[in-house]
KENU-493461 format. One record per residue: residue in one letter; x, y, z of N, C-alpha, C in turn. Coordinates in steps of 0.02 Angstrom, whole numbers, padded with zeros to 5 digits, always signed. Atoms other than C-alpha are relative to their C-alpha. Last residue first. Layout:
BEGIN
aXYZXYZXYZ;...
This chain:
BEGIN
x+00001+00044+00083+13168+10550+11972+00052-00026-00016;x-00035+00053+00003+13150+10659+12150-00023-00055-00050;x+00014+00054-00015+13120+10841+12113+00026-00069+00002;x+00047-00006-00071+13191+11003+12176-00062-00079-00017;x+00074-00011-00010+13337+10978+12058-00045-00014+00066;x+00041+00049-00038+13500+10980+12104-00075+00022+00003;x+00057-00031-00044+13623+11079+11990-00046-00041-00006;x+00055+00009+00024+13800+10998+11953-00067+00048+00037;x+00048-00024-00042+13962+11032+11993-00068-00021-00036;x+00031-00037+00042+14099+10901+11941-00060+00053+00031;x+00062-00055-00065+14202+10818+12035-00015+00043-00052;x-00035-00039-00033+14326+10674+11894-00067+00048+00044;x+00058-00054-00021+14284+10573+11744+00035+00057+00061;x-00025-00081+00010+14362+10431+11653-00061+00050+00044;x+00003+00002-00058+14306+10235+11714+00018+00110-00009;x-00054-00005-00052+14365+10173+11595-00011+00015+00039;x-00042-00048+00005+14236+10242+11464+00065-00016+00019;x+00008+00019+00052+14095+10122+11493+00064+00040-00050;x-00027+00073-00022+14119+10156+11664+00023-00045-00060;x+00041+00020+00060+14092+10348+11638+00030-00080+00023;x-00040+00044+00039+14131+10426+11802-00046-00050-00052;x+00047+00024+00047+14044+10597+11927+00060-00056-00054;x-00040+00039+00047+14125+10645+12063-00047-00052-00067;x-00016+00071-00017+14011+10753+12148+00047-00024-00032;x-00034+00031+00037+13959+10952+12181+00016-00052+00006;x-00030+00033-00016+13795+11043+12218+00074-00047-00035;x-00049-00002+00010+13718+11218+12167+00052-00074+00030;x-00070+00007-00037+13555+11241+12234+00058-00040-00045;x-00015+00036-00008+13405+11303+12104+00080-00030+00045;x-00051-00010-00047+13324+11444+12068+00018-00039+00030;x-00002+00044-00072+13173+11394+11950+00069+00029+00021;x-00045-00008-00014+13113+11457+11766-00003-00006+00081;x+00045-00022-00068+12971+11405+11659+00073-00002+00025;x+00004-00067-00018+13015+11426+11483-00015+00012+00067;x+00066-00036-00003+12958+11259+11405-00001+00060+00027;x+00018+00002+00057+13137+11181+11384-00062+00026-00032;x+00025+00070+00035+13173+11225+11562-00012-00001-00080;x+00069-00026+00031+13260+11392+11630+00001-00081-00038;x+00006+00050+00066+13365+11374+11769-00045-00014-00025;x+00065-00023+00032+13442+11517+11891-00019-00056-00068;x+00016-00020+00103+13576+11449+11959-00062+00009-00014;x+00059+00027+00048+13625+11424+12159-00016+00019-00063;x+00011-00021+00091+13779+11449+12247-00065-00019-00014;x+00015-00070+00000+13849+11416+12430-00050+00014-00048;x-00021-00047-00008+13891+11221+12386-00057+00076+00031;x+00018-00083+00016+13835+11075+12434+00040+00045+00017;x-00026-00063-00009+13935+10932+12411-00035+00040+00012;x-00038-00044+00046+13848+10758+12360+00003+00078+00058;x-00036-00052-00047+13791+10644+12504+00047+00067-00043;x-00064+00011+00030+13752+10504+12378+00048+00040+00063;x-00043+00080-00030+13594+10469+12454+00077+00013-00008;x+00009+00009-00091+13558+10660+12462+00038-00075+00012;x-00030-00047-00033+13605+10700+12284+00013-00024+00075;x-00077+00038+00004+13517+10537+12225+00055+00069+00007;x+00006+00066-00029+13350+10596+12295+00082-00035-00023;x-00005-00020-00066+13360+10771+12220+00022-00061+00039;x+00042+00004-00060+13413+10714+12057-00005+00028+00071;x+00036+00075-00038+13537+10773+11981-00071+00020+00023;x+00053+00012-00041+13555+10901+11817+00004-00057+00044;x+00042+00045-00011+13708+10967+11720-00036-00003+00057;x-00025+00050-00074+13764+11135+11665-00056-00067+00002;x-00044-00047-00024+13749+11214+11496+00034-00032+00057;x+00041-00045-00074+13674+11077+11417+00054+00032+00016;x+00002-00075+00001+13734+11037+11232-00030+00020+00055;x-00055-00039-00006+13797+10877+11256+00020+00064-00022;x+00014-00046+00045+13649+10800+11339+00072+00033-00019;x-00086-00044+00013+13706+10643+11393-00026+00049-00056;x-00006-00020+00070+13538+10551+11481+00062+00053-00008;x+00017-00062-00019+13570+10450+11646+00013+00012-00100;x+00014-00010+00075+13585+10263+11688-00022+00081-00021;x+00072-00002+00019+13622+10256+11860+00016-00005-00080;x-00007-00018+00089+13781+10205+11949-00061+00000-00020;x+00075+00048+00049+13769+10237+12133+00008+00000-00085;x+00025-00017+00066+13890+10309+12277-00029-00058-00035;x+00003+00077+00072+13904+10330+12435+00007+00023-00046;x+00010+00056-00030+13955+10448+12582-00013-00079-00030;x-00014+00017-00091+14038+10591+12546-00027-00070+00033;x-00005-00062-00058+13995+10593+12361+00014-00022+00062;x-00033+00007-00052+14006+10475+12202+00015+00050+00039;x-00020-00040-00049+13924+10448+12041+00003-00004+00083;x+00011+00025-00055+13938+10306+11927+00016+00114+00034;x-00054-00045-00048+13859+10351+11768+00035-00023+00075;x-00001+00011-00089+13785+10210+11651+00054+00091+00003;x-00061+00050-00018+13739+10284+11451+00017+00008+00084;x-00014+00016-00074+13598+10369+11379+00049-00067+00007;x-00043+00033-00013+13571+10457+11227+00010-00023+00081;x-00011+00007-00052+13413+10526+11160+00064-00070+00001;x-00020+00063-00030+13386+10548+10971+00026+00014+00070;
């Protein structure tokens, strides 16, 4: 079963609430490329090595945002995330 519930996230310049899936066994989480940029999220230094559900593996930049559940209160707080190289 797939879960999805709103996010608002929030970086340097905007932010956007999407609808996003809640894996809660991922190691680290995934943006978009395209809502990284609008958002103006953080980059950091860093990048992760990240292996997909099919084994194919990618090196990936390291960004961080404020990420909030709305549905929640609003709970949440900067989080890092890694920014995929596509936009979805």
């Amino acid at each position: 079963m797939r879960i999805y519930s709103d996010v608002r996230l929030q970086g340097a310049t905007s932010e956007t609430t999407k609808a996003a899936l809640i894996d809660t066994g991922a190691e680290i989480s995934m943006v978009p490329f395209n809502v990284a940029v609008d958002i103006g999220a953080w980059r950091t230094n860093q990048q992760a090595d990240v292996v997909g559900v099919h084994g194919e593996s990618r090196t990936l930049p390291i960004v961080a945002a404020h990420l909030y559940f709305p549905l929640l209160k609003d709970i949440g707080g900067r989080f890092i995330f890694v920014m995929s190289d596509t936009s979805r």
